[in-house]
ZAFI-516051 format. One record per residue (C-alpha): chain; x, y, z; residue number from 1. Coordinates in nm, 3 decimals. Each point is the difference from the previous one (the first is absolute). Example, Ala and Ser with C-alpha at 12.3 -4.5 7.8 and 13.67 -1.06 7.14 Angstrom:
REM residues 2
   tormar        xx        yy        zz   balo
        A     1.230    -0.450     0.780      1
        A     0.137     0.344    -0.066      2
END
This chain:
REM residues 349
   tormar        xx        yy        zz   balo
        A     0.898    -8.089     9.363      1
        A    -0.191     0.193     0.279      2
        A    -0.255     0.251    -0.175      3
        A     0.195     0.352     0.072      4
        A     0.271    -0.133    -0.192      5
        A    -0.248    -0.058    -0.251      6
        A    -0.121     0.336    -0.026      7
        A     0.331     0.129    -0.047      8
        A     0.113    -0.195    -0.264      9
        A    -0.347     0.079    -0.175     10
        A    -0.014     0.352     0.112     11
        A     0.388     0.037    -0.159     12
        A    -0.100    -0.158    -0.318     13
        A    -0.280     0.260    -0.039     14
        A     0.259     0.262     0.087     15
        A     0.236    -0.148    -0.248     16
        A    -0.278    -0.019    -0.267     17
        A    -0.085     0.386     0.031     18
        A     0.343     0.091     0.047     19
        A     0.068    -0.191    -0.348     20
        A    -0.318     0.143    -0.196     21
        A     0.102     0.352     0.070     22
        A     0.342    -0.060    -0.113     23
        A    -0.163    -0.188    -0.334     24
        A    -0.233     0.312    -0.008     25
        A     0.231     0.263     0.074     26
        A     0.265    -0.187    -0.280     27
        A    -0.305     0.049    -0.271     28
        A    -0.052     0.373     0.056     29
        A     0.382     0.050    -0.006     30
        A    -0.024    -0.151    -0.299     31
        A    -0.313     0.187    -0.130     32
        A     0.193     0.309     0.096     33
        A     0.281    -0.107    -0.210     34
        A    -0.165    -0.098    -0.319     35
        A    -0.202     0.357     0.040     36
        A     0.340     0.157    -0.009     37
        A     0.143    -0.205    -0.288     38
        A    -0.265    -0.038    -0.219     39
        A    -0.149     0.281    -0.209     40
        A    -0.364     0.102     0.056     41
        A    -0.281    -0.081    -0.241     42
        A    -0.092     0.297    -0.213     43
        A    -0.352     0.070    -0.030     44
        A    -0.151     0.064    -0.302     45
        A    -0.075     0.376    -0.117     46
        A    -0.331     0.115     0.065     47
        A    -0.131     0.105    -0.346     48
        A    -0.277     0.282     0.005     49
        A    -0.323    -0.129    -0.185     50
        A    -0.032     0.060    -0.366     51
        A    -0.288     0.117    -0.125     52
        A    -0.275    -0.140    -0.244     53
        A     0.064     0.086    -0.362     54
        A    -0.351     0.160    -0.021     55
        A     0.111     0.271     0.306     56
        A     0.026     0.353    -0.157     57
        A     0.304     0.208     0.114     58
        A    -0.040     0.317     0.222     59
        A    -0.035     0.297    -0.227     60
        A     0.246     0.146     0.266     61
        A     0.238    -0.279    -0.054     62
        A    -0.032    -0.001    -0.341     63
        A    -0.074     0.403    -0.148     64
        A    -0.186    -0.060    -0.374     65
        A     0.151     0.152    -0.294     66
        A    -0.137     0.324    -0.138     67
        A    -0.263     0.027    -0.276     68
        A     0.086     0.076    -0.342     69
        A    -0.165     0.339    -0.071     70
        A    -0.159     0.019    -0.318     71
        A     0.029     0.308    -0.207     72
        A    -0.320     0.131    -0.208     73
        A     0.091     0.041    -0.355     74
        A    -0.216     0.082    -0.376     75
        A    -0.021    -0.237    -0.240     76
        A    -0.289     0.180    -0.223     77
        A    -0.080     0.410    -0.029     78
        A    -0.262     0.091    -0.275     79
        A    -0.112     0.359    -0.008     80
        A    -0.190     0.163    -0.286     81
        A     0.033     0.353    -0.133     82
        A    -0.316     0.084     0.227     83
        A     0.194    -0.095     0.327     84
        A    -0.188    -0.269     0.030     85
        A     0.285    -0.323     0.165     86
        A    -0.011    -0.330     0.076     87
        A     0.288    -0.138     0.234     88
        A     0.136    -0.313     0.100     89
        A     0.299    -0.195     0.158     90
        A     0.062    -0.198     0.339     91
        A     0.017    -0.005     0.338     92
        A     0.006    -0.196     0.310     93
        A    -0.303    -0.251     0.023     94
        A    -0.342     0.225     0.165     95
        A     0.228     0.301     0.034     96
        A    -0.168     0.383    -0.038     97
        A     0.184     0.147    -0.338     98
        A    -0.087     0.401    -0.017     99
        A     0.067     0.135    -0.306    100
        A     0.229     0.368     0.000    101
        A     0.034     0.284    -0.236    102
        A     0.255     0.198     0.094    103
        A    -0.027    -0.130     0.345    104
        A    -0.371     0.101    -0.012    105
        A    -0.239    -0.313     0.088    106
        A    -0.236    -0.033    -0.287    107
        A    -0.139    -0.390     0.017    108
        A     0.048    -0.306     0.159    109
        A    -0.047    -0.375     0.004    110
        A     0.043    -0.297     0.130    111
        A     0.269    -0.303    -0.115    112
        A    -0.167    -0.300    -0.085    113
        A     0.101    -0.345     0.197    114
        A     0.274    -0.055    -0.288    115
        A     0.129     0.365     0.073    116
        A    -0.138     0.155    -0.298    117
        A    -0.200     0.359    -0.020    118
        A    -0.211     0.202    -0.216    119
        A    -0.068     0.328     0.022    120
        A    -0.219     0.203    -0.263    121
        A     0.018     0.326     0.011    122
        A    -0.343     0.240    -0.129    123
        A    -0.094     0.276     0.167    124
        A     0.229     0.202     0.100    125
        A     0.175    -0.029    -0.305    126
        A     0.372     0.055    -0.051    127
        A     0.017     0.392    -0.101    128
        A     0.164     0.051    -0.350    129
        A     0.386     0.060     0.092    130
        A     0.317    -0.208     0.156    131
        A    -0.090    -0.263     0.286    132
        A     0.199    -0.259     0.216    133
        A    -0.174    -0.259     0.126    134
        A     0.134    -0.246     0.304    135
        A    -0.209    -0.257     0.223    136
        A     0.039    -0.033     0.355    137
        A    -0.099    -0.306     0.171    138
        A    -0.190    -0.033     0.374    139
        A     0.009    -0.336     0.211    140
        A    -0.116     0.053     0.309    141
        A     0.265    -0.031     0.270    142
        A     0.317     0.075    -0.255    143
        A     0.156     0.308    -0.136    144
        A    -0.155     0.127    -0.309    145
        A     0.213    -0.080    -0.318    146
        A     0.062     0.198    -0.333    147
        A     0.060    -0.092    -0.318    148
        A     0.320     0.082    -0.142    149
        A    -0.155     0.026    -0.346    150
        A    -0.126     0.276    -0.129    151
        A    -0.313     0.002    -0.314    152
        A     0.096     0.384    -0.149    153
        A    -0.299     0.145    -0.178    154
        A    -0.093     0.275    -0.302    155
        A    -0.366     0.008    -0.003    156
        A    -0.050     0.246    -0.357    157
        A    -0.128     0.328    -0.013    158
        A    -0.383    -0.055    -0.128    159
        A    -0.071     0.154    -0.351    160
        A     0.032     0.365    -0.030    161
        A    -0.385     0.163    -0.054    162
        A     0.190     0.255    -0.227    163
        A     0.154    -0.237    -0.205    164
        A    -0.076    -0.051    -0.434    165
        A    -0.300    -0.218    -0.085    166
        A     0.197    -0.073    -0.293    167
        A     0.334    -0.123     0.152    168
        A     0.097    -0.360     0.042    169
        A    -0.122    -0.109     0.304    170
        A     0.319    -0.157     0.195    171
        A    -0.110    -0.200     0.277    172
        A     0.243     0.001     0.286    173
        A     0.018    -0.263     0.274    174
        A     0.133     0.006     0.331    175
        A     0.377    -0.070     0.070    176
        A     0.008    -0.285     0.230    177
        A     0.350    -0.135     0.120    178
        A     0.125    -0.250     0.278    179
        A     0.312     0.109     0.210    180
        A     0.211    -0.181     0.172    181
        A     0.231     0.108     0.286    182
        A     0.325    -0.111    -0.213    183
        A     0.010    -0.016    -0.382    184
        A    -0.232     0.092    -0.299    185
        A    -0.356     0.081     0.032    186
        A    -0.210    -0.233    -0.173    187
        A    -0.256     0.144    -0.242    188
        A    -0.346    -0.128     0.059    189
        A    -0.186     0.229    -0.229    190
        A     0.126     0.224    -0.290    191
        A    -0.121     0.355     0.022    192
        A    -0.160    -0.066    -0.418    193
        A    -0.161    -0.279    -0.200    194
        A     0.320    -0.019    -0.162    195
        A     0.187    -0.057     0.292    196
        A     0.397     0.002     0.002    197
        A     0.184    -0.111    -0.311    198
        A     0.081    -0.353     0.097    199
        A     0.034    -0.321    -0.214    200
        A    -0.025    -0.281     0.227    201
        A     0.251     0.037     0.314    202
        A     0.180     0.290    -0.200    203
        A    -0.113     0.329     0.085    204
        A     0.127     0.337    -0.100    205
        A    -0.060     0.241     0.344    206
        A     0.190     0.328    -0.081    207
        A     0.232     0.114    -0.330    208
        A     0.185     0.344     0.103    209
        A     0.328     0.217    -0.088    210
        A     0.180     0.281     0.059    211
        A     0.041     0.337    -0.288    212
        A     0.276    -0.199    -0.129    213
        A    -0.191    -0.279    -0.073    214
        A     0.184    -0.266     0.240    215
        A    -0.318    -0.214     0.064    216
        A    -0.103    -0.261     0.280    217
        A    -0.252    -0.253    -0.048    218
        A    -0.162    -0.237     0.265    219
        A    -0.266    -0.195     0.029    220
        A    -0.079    -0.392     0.150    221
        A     0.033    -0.366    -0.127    222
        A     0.015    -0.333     0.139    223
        A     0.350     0.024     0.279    224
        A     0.337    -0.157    -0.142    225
        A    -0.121     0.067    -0.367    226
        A     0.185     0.195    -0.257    227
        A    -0.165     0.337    -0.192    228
        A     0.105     0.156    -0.297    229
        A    -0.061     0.378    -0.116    230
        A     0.035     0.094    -0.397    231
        A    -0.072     0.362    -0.079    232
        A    -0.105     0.029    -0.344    233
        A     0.121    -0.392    -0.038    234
        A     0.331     0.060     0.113    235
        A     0.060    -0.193     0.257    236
        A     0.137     0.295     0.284    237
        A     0.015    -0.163     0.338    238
        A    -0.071    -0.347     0.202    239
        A    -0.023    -0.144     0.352    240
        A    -0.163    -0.230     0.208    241
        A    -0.286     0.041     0.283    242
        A     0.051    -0.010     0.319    243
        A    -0.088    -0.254     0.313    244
        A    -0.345     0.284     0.014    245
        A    -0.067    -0.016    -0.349    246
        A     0.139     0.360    -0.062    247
        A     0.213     0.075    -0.286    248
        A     0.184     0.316    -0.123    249
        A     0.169     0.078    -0.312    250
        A     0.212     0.293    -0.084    251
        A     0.072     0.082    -0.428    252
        A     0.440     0.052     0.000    253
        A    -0.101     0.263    -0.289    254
        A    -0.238     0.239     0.020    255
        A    -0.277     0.042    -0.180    256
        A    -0.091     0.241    -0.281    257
        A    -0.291     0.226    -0.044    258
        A    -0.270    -0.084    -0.138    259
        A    -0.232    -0.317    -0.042    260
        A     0.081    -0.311     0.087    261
        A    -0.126    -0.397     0.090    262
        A     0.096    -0.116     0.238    263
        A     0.000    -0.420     0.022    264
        A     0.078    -0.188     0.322    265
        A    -0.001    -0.389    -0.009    266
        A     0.094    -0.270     0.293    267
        A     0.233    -0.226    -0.115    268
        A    -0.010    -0.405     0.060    269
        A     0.333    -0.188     0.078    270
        A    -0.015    -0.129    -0.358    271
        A     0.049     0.366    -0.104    272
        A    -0.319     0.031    -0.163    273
        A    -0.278     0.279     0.084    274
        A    -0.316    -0.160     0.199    275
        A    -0.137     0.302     0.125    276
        A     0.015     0.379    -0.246    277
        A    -0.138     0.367     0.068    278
        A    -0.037     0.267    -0.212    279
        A    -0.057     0.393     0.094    280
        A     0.027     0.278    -0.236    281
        A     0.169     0.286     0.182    282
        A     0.125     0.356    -0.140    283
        A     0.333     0.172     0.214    284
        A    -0.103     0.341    -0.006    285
        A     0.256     0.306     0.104    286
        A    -0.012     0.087     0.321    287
        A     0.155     0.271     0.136    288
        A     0.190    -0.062     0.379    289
        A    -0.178     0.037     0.315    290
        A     0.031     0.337     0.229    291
        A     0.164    -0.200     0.274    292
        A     0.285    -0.158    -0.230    293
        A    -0.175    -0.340    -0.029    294
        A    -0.025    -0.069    -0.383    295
        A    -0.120    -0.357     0.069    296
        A    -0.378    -0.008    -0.240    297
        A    -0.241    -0.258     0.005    298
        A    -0.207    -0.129    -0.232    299
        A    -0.373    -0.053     0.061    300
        A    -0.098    -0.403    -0.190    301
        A    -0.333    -0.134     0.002    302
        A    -0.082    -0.156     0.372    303
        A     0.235     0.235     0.197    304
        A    -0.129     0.170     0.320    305
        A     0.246     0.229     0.218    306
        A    -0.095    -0.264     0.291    307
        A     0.221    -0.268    -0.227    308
        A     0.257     0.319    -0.160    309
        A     0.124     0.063     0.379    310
        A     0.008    -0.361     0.100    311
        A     0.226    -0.095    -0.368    312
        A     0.246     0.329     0.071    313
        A    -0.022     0.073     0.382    314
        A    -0.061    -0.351     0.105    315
        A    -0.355     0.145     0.257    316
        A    -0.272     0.067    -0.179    317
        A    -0.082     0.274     0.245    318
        A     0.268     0.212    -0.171    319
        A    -0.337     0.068    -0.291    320
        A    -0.008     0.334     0.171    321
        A     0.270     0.116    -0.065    322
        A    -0.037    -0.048    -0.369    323
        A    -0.314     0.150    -0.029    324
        A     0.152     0.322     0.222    325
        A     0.276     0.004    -0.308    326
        A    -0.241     0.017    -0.267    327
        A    -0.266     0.151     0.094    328
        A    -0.078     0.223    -0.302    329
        A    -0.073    -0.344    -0.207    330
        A    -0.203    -0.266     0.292    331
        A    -0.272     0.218     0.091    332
        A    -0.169    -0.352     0.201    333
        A     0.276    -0.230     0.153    334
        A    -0.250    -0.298    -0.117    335
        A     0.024     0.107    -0.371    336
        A     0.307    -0.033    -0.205    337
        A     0.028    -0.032    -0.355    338
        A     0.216    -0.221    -0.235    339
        A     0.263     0.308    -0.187    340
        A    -0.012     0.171     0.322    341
        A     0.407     0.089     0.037    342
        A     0.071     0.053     0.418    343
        A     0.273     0.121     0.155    344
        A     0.104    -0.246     0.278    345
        A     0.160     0.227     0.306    346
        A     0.269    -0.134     0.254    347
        A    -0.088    -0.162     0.327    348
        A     0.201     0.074     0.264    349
END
């Protein structure tokens, strides 16, 4: 075979060869075309943000803080003597400034200890003889100040009259000290007399009254829920129980006659049987009615201050003026009442 034949056949192989490798080639990327087309893609994963170390504090932005509970001052303790002389304590917020008020007047401070608790003792100044109404306001620096909604009410004695007997009984009065809440009874933290308030355990007798026909009312506190019992000359005249305060008020259906009387109030047990008993001797006197057409009377026990009168018939013990303004011609000092005393007790519009 001469040599160009040769390098035809050989050069038409070669052509052959790269004509069939682009066919085999261009076959596969049909096919890679197709399967693209047929087949569904492969779904990458989600890309899932970093989370962060359980140590790492949220933003304050992200995450506001809740607000502080604000504590309110309050008393716990008031001791004043007949001289004026007080000692006063209660709570507060931890380190906080407590200033002590009289009549929104700033008369002493202090500062709450690292359990909240405050003393303040009171010398000179004194409290003046008279009515007071003591609060606490209390000072953190960077906050509002904040008032206690409890109220210490005051009636520092008149001091001995220079005029009076050498030969009279000398009666030693104290001061009046009471505790008042925003809502409910005042409690009594210090009786205005050695004797205090008639009272026989958690029974206490706080005011007997009634009216010129002798329709009485009687009230007084015991232990909530429990049952009291009045007898009038042992007659048994009227029952009830106390309320969720502690307050209790009984009302006589028949009236009472003139004249002397005892009267016996016991607290009754759920077996029926007496656990608790006061006894007051008390004379219904005539009255005649009042000018304004009020005939309701009261009469003036052992204990009784007009303070606790206008908080037992008025329900607001600031209501003691206008007793006093109603019978005037027997309280000459609004700090001195007397057990036989007989007051007229006006309207309150």
């Amino acid at each position: 075979m001469s040599r160009t034949v040769f390098w035809l056949v050989g050069g038409g192989a070669i052509v052959i060869a790269v004509a069939l490798a682009v066919a085999w080639r261009g076959k596969l990327t049909e096919q890679a075309v197709i399967d693209l087309a047929t087949k569904p893609a492969a779904v990458a994963p989600p890309v899932q943000a970093p989370t962060p170390p359980p140590s790492a504090e949220r933003s304050p932005a992200s995450s506001p803080a809740a607000p502080e509970a604000v504590t309110m001052p309050s008393f716990d303790v008031a001791r004043i003597g007949p001289d004026g002389r007080a000692v006063v304590a209660g709570r507060a917020a931890p380190g906080a400034k407590v200033v002590l008020l009289d009549g929104g007047k700033e008369i002493a401070s202090g500062v709450a200890d690292a359990r909240g608790e405050w003393v303040i003792i009171l010398q000179e100044p004194s409290l003046t003889p008279g009515q007071h109404e003591l609060r606490v306001i209390q000072h953190i620096e960077g906050r509002a100040p904040v008032t206690s909604d409890q109220v210490v009410v005051a009636v520092v004695p008149q001091p001995p009259s220079a005029t009076a007997s050498p030969t009279a009984p000398a009666v030693k009065e104290e001061t009046l000290v009471m505790i008042s809440p925003p809502s409910g009874p005042a409690r009594l933290v210090q009786p205005p007399s050695a004797a205090g308030v008639p009272r026989s355990g958690d029974l206490v007798i706080s005011t007997v009254d009634y009216d010129d026909r002798g329709h009485a009312t009687i009230s007084g506190q015991a232990s909530p829920g429990t049952t009291v019992r009045a007898y009038v000359d042992d007659k048994i005249v009227a029952e009830g129980v106390a309320g969720a305060d502690g307050r209790w008020r009984l009302a006589p259906a028949n009236p009472i006659e003139q004249g002397k009387h005892t009267l016996r109030i016991d607290r009754i047990a759920p077996d029926g049987k007496p656990v608790a008993r006061l006894e007051l001797p008390f004379e219904r006197v005539p009255v005649l009615p009042a000018a304004s057409g009020d005939r309701k009377r009261l009469y003036v026990v052992r204990g009784d201050n007009l303070w606790n009168i206008a908080r037992a018939h008025y329900g607001e013990g600031w209501h003691h003026t206008k007793i006093f303004n109603a019978n005037k011609e027997q309280i000459r000092d609004p700090d001195l009442i007397y057990p036989g005393q007989v007051f007229s007790l006006p309207k309150v519009e």
